[in-house]
C-alpha positions as CSV (number, residue, x, y, z in Angstrom):
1,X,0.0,0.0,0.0
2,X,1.2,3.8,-0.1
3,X,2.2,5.8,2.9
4,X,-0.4,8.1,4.2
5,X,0.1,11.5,2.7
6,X,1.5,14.0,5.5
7,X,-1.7,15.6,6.0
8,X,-3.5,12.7,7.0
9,X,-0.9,11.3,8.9
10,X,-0.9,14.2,11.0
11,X,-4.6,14.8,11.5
12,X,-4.9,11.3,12.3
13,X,-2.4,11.3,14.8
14,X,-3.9,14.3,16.0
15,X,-6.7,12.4,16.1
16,X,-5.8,9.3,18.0
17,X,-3.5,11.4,20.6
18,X,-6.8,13.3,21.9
19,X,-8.2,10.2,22.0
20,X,-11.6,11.3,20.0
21,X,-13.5,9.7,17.1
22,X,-15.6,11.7,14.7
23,X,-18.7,11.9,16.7
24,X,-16.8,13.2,20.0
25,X,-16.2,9.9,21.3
26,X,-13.3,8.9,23.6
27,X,-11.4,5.4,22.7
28,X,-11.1,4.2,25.7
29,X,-12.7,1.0,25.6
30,X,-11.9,-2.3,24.1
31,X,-15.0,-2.0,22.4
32,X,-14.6,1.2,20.7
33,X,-10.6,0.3,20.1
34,X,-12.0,-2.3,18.0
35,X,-14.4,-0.1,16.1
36,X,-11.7,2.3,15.2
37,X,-9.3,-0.6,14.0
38,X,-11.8,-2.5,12.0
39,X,-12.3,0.9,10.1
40,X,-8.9,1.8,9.8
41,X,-8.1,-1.8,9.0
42,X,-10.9,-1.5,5.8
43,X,-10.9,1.8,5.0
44,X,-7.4,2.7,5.1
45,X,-4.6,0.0,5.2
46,X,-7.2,-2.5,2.7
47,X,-5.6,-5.6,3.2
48,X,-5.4,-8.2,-0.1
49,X,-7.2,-11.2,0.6
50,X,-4.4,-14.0,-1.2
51,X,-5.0,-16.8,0.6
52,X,-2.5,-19.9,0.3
53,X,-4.2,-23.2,-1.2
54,X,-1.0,-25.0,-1.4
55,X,-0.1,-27.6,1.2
56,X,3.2,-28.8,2.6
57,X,4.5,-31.8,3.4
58,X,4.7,-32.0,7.2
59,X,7.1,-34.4,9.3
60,X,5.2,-36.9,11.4
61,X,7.6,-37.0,13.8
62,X,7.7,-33.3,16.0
63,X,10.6,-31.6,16.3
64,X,11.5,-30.4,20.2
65,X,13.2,-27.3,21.3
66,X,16.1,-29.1,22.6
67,X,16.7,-29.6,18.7
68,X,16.5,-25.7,18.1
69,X,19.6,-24.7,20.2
70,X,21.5,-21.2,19.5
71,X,24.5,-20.8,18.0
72,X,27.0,-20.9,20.8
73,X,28.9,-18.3,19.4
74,X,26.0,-16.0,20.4
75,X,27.6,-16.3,23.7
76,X,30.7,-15.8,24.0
77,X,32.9,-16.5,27.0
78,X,33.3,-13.3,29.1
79,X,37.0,-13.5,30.4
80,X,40.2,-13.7,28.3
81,X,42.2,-16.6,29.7
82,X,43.1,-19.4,27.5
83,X,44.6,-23.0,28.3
84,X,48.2,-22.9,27.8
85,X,51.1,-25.0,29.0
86,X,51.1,-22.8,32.3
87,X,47.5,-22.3,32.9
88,X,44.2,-24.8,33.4
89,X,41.1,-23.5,32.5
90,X,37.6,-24.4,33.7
91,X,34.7,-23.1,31.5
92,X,30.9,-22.3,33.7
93,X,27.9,-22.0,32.4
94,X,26.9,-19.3,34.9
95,X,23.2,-18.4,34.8
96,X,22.5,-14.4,34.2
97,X,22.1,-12.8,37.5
98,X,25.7,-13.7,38.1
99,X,27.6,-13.3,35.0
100,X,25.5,-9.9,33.8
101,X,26.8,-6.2,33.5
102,X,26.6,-4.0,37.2
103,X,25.4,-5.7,40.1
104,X,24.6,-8.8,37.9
105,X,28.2,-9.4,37.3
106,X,29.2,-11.0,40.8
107,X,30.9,-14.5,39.1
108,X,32.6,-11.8,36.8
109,X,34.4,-10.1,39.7
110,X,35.3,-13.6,42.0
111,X,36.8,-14.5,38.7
112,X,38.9,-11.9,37.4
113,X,40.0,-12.0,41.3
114,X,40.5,-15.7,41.1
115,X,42.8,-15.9,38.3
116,X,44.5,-13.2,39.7
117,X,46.1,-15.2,42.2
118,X,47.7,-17.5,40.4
119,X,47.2,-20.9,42.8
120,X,49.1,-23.6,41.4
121,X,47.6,-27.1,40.8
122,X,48.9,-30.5,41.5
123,X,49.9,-31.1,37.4
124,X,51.9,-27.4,38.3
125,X,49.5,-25.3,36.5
126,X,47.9,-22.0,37.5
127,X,44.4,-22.2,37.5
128,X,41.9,-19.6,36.1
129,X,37.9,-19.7,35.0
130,X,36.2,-18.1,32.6
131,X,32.6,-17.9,32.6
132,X,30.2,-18.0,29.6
133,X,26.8,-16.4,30.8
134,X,23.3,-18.4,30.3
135,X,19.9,-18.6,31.5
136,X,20.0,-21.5,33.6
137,X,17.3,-23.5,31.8
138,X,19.3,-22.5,28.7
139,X,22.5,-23.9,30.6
140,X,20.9,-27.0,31.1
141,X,19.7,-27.5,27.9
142,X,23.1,-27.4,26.3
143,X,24.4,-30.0,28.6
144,X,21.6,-32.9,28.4
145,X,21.4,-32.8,24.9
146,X,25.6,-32.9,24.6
147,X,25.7,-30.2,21.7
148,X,28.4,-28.2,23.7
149,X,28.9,-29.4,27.6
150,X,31.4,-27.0,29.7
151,X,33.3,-28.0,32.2
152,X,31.3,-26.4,34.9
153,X,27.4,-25.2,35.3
154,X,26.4,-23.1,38.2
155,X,22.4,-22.3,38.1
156,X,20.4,-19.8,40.2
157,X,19.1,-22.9,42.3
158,X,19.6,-26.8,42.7
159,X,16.3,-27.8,40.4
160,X,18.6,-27.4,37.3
161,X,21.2,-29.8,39.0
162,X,18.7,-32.9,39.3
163,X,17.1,-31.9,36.0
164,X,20.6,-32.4,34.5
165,X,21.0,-35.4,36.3
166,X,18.2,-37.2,34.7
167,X,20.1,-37.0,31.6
168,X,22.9,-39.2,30.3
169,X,25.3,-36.1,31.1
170,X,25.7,-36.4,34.7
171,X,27.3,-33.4,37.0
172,X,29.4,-33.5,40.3
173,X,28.5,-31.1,43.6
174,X,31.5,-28.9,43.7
175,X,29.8,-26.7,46.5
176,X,26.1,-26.7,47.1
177,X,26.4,-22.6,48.1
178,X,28.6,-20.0,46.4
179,X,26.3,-17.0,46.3
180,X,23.4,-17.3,49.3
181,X,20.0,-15.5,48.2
182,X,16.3,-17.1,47.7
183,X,13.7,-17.1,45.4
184,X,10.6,-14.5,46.0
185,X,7.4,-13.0,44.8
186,X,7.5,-9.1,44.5
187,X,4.0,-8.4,45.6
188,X,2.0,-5.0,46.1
189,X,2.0,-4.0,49.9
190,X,-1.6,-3.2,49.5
191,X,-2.2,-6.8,48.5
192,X,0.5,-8.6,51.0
193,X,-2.8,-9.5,52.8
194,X,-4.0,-11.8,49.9
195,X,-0.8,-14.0,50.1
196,X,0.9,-13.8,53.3
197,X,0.1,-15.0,57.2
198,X,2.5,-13.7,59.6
199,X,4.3,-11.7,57.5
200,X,5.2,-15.2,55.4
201,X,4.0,-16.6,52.1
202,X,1.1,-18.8,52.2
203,X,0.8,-21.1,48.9
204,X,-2.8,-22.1,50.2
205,X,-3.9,-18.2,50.2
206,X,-2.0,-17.8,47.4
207,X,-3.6,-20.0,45.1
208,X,-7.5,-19.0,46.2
209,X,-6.6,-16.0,45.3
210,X,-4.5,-16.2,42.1
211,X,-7.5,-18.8,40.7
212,X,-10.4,-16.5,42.2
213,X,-8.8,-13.7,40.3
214,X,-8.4,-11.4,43.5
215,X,-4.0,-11.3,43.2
216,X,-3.1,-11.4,39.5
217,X,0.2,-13.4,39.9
218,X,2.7,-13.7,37.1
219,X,5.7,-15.7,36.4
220,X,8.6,-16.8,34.5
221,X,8.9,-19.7,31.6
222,X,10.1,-22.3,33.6
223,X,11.9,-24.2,30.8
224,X,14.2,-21.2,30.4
225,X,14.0,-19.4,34.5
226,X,15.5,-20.3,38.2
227,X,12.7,-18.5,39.5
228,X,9.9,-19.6,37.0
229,X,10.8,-23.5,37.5
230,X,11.0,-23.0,41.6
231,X,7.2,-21.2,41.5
232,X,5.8,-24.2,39.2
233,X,7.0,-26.6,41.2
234,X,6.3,-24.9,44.3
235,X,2.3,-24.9,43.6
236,X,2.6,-27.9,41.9
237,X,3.9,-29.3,45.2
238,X,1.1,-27.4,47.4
239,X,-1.3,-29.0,45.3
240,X,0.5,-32.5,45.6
241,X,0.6,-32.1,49.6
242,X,4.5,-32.4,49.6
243,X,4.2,-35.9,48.3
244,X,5.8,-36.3,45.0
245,X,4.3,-39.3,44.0
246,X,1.4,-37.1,43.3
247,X,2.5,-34.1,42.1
248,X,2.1,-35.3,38.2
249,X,-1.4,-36.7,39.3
250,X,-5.0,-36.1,37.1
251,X,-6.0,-34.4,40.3
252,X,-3.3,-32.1,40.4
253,X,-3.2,-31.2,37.2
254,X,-6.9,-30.2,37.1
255,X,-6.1,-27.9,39.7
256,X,-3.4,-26.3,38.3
257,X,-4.8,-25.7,35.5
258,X,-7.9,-24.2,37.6
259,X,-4.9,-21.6,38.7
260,X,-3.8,-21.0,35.5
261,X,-6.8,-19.3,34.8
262,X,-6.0,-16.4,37.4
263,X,-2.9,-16.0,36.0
264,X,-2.5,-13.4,33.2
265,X,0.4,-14.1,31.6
266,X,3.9,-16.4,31.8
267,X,6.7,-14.0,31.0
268,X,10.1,-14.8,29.8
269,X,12.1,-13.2,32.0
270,X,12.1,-11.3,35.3
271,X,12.6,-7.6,33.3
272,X,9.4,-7.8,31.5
273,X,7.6,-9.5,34.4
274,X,9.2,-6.3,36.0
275,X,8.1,-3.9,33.6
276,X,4.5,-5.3,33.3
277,X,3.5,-4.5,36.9
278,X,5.2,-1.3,37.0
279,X,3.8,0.1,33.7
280,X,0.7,-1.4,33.3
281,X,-0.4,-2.2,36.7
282,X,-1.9,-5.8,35.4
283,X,-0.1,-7.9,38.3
284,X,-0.5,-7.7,42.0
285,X,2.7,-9.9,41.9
286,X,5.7,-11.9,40.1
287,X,8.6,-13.7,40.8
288,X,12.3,-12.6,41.1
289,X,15.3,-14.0,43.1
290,X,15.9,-11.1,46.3
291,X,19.2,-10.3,44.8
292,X,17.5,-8.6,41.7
293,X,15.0,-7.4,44.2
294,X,17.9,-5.7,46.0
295,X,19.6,-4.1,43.0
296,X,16.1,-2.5,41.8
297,X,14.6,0.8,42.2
298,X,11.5,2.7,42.3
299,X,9.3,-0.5,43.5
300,X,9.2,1.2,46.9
301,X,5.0,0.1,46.7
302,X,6.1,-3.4,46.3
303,X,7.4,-6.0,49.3
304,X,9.7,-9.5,48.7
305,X,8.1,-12.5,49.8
306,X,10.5,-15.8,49.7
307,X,9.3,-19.3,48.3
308,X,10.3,-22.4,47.3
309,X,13.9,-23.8,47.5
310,X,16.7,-21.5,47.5
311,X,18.7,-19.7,45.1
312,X,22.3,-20.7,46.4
313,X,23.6,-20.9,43.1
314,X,25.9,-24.2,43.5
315,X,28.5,-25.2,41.7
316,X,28.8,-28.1,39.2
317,X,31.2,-30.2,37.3
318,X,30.1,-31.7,34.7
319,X,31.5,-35.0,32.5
320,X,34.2,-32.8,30.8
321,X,36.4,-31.8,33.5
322,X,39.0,-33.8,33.9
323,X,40.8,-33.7,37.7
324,X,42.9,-30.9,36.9
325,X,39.8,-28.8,36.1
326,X,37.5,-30.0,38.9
327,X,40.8,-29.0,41.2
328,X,40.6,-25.8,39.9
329,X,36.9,-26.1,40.5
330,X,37.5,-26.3,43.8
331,X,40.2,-23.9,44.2
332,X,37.7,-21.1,42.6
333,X,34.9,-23.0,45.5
334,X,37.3,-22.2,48.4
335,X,38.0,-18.6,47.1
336,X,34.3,-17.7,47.0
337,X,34.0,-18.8,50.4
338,X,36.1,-16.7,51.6
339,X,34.5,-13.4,50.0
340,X,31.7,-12.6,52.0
341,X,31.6,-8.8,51.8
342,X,32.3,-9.0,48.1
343,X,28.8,-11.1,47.7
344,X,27.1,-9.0,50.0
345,X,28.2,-6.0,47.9
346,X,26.2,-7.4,44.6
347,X,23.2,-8.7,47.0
348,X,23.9,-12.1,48.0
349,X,23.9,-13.4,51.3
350,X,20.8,-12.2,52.4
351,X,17.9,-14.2,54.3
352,X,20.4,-16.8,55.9
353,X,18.2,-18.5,57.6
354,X,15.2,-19.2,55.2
355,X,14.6,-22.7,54.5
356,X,13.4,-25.0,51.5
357,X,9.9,-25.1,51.2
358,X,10.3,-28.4,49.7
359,X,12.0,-31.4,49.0
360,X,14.1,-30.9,45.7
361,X,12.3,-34.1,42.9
362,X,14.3,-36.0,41.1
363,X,14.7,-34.8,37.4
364,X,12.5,-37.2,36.0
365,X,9.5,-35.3,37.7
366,X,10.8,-31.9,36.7
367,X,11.0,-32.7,33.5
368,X,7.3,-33.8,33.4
369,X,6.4,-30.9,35.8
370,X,7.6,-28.4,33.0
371,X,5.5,-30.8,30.5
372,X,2.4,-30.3,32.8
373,X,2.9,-26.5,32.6
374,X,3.3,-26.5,28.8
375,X,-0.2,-28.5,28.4
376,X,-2.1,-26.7,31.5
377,X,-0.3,-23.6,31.2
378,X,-3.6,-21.5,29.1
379,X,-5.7,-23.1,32.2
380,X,-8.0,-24.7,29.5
381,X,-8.6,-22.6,27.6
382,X,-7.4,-22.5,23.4
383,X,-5.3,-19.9,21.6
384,X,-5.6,-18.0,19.2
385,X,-3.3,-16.3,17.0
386,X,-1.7,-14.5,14.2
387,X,1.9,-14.7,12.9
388,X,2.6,-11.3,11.3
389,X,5.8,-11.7,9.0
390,X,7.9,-9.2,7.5
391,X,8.5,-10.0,3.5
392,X,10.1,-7.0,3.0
393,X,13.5,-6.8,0.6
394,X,15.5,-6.2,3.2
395,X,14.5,-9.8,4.5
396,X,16.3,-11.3,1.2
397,X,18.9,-13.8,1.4
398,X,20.0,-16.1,4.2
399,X,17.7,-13.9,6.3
400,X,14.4,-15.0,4.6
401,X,15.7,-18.5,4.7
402,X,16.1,-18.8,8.1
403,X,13.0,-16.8,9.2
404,X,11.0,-19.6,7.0
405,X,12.6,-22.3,8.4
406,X,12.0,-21.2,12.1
407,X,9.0,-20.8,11.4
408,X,8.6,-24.3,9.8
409,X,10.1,-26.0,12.8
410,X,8.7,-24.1,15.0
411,X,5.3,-25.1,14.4
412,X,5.7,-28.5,15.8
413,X,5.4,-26.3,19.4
414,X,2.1,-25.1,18.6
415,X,-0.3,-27.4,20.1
416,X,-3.5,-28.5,17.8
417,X,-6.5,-27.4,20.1
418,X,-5.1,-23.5,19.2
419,X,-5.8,-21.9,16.0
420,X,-3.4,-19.9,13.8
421,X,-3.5,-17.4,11.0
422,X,-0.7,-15.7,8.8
423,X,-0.4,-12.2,7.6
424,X,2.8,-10.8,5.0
425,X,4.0,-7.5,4.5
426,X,5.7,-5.0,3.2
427,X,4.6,-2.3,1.5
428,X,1.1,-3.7,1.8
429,X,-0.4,-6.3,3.7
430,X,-2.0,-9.8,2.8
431,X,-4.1,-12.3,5.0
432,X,-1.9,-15.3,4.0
433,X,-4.2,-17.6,6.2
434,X,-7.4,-17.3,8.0
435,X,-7.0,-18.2,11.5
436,X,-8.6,-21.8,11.9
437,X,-7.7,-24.4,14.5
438,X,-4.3,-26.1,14.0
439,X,-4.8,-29.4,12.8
440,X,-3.4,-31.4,10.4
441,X,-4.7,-29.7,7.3
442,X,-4.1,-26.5,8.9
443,X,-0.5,-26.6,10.1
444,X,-0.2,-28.4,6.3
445,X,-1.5,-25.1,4.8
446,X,0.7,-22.7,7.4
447,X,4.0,-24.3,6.0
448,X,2.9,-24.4,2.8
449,X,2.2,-20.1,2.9
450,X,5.4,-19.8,4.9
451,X,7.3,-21.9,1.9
452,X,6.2,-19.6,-0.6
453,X,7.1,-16.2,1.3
454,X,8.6,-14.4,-1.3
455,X,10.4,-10.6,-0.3
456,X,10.5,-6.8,-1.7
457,X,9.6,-3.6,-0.8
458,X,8.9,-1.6,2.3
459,X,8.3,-2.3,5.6
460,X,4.6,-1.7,7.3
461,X,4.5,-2.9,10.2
462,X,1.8,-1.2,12.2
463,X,-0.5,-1.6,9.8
464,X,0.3,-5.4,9.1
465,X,0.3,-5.9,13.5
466,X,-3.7,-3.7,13.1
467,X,-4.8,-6.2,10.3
468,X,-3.9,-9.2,12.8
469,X,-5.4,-7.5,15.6
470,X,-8.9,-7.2,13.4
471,X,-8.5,-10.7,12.5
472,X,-8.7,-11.8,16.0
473,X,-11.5,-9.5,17.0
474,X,-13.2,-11.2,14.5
475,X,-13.0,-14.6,15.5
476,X,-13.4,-13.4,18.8
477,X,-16.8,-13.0,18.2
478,X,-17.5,-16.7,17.0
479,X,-14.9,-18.3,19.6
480,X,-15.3,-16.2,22.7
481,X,-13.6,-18.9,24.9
482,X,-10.1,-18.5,23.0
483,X,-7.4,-15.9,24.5
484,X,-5.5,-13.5,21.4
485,X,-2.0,-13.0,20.8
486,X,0.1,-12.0,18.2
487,X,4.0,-12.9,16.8
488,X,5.6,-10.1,15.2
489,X,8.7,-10.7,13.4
490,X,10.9,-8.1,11.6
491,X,14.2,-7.1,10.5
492,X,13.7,-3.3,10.0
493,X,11.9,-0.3,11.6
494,X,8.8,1.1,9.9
495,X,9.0,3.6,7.3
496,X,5.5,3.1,5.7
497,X,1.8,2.5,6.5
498,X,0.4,3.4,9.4
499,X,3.1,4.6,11.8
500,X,3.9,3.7,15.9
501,X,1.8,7.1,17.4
502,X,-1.3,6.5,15.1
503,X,-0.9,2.2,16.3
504,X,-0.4,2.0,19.7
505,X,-3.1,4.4,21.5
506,X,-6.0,1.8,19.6
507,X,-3.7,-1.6,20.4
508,X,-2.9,-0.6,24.1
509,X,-6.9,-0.3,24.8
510,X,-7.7,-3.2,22.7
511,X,-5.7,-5.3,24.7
512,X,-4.5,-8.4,23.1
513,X,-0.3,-9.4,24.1
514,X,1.5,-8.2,20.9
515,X,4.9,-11.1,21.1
516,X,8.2,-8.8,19.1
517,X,11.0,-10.6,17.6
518,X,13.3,-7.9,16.1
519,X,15.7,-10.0,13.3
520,X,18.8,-9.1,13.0
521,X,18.1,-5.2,14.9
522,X,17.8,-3.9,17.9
523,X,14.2,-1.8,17.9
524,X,12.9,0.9,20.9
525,X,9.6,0.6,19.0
526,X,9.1,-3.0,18.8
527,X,10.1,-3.6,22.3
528,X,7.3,-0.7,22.9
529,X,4.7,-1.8,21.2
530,X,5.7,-5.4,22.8
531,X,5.0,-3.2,26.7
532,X,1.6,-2.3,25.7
533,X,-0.3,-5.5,26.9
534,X,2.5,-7.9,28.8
535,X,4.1,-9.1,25.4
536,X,7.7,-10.0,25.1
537,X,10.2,-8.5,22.8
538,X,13.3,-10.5,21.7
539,X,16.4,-10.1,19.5
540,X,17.4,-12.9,17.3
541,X,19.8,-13.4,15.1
542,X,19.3,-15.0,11.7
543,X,20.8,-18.5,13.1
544,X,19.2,-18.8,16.4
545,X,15.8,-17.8,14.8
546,X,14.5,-21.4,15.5
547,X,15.4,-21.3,18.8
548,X,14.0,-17.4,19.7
549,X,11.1,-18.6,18.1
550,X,10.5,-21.9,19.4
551,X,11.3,-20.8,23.1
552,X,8.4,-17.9,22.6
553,X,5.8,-20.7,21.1
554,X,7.0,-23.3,23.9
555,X,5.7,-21.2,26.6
556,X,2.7,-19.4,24.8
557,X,1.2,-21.7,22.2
């Protein structure tokens, strides 16, 4: 389609800003958000109609997202030491809030001090780390699969560990504590009422209230989070009575999907679960570990509440470390014990004398306790939604490839009982495919439009991300009982259609979680308009696309 001239642009962004329709009319209800979109979707951006016919083959066999790993090199190790005829190093996978930038960077600083001192190891060598920083769930992924195993693994908490150890990859306890803290929900003061007794949590008040919808709770994607696997299995444990045995139960699972339903959405990490209940107000609560807790400002409203097991982040070997490097293992062990004021500095070593809420599961449970969440996790309720896809030239190449065969693989995520559509763009916008429920013929028919993608022109976003949100409206009205979302994917920012100011006014009333992948690009507007209802916004590069996508569909679809 052509830009708006600048006349109408501006009036209509005049428009939208004072938040009046024609008549006088303020849009500030979903109802009259969708009005105003449905006409600006058919007067205005006139979307073509080209639906696909042609179906793909599709594998019977379903692809996982342990088979959709990142490119390593997307993380590169974080201190400059190198093995050497003098010097033996140990590699960690060290999860985020220890191997970050400021007060996230707490493995950083023990290190660099570390190596610093030179100890000398029984072969003769000095021994050093270096630390290559991952999510913890991310962490353990790479090691049970074997696609690259370091020598060392230190998550937030000791979940990860016997998750791990239900693999063929087994790990050693180096030290079961190297940084103290504990696992949390950030709750309002003004509800602390609805989830505490005696100043403590209490899971039974907790989930009343999450599943009568008085606390709106949120948390982390427990595939990928510390804190998102230790609240799962926390309730999933409340509901079980502390016994195991049951915690994968029909009865259990019934209820937790009961609780689902209070919850408004899973995010995938702490920030945006952070940013969600500061700027939106939507949660009453979410989960954190107290160190991030400690290192945040402006939440003066909000009070930390510890649950679950604790966050001592402990220290693994794993199959590749030879003695040499488990001895320097335990050389860099001893030296964190001894720095005390330099945890305490970055916010560790805090609430000493909480204790597990539970008894850590083997990994065989956890494993199908993050299976329960995936199937229970909409709490019954179906999906629905729209991919919107960026076809514009700047997608040629190795990056339109990759885009279509993330998307491809990807799918196999999506479970059948949601439905999906597909919109294109660039300079204009085309419904690829109606949103129906994703079954056979219908994930057939999805592959088959994303194979025949084909790129040029300019990039529209806005009004491609408006033509999805009419879609959905739409079948809103026949499907009432499905929840909305929409995947946007692009590799460029706007520059015609409908632009950010006219979009977001109408899409931050209407409601529905707009899910940003910015290709190849880092994008202030994407990651905004991903803020306007508890979306997520992540970067990806052309070879981890798979992965990016397939964590995103893992915990939504």
């Amino acid at each position: 389609m052509k830009p708006f001239n600048t006349l109408v642009s501006t009036a209509f962004a005049l428009w939208l800003t004072t938040g009046l329709s024609a008549c006088g009319e303020a849009v500030d209800t979903k109802e009259q958000a969708e009005a105003k979109i449905a006409e600006l979707v058919q007067n205005t951006i006139r979307p073509t109609q080209h639906e696909n016919q042609y179906r793909a083959n599709i594998q019977l066999t379903r692809t996982n997202l342990l088979a959709m790993l990142p490119d390593l090199a997307e993380y590169p190790l974080l201190l400059n030491v190198t093995d050497n005829s003098d010097t033996e190093v140990a590699e960690i996978f060290t999860s985020a809030d220890k191997a970050g930038k400021g007060l996230d960077g707490v493995y950083l600083e023990l290190a660099e001090n570390f190596n610093q001192q030179r100890q000398t190891l029984s072969n003769g060598k000095k021994a050093a780390i270096t630390i290559r920083k991952l999510d913890s769930g991310l962490g353990a992924q790479f090691i049970m699969t074997g696609q690259y195993i370091a020598e060392a693994y230190s998550p937030a908490n000791a979940l990860w560990g016997s998750l791990v150890n239900s693999s063929s990859n087994k790990l050693t306890t180096i030290a079961d504590v190297t940084a103290s803290s504990v696992g949390g929900v950030i709750a309002r003061k003004s509800k602390l009422d609805l989830i505490t007794t005696d100043g403590k949590l209490d899971v039974a008040k907790l989930l009343t209230n999450v599943s009568s919808g008085a606390f709106a709770m949120g948390y982390t994607n427990p595939y990928q989070s510390a804190t998102g696997l230790n609240f799962l299995i926390t309730i999933l444990d409340a509901f079980a009575k502390g016994d195991h045995t049951q915690m994968l139960s029909p009865d259990v699972a019934s209820a937790f999907e009961a609780f689902q339903l209070g919850v408004p959405f899973v995010a995938q990490n702490t920030l945006q679960m952070r940013d969600a209940a500061m700027g939106s107000g939507v949660l009453d609560g979410f989960v954190g570990s107290e160190q991030t807790w400690l290192s945040t400002t402006g939440m003066d409203d909000y009070q930390f509440v510890p649950f679950g097991v604790r966050h001592d982040n402990p220290l693994y070997a794993t199959s590749e470390a030879d003695p040499a490097e488990q001895e320097v293992l335990k050389l860099f062990a001893r030296y964190i014990s001894t720095q005390t004021a330099l945890l305490k500095k970055y916010g560790f070593e805090t609430s000493l004398d909480y204790k597990d809420a539970y008894k850590i599961p083997d990994g065989n449970t956890i494993a199908q306790a993050q299976k329960l969440w995936k199937q229970k996790k909409s709490g019954g309720k179906p999906i629905a939604a729209v991919f919107v896809t960026d076809i514009s030239g700047s997608m040629e190449g190795e990056r339109i490839k990759n885009l279509k065969k993330a998307l491809i693989e990807s799918s196999d995520l999506i479970s059948a009982n949601n439905a999906i559509g597909l919109v294109s763009y660039n300079d204009a916008v085309n419904v690829d495919l109606p949103i129906n429920p994703f079954n056979v013929q219908q994930k057939s028919l999805f592959n088959g439009a994303v194979e025949q993608l084909s790129v040029g022109g300019k990039t529209a976003t806005y009004s491609a991300t408006l033509v999805a949100a009419h879609l959905l409206n739409e079948f809103k009205k026949t499907h009432p009982d499905y929840k909305t979302v929409i995947f946007v994917l692009s590799d460029g920012e706007t520059n015609t259609g409908v632009d950010f100011e006219q979009t977001k006014a109408l899409l931050e009333v209407q409601g529905t979680p707009i899910h940003t992948i910015a290709y190849e690009l880092s994008s202030p507007e994407l990651k905004e308009m991903a803020s306007l209802a508890e979306g997520a916004y992540t970067e990806s590069s052309a070879g981890s696309a798979s992965f990016r996508i397939g964590n995103l569909l893992n915990s939504e679809m």
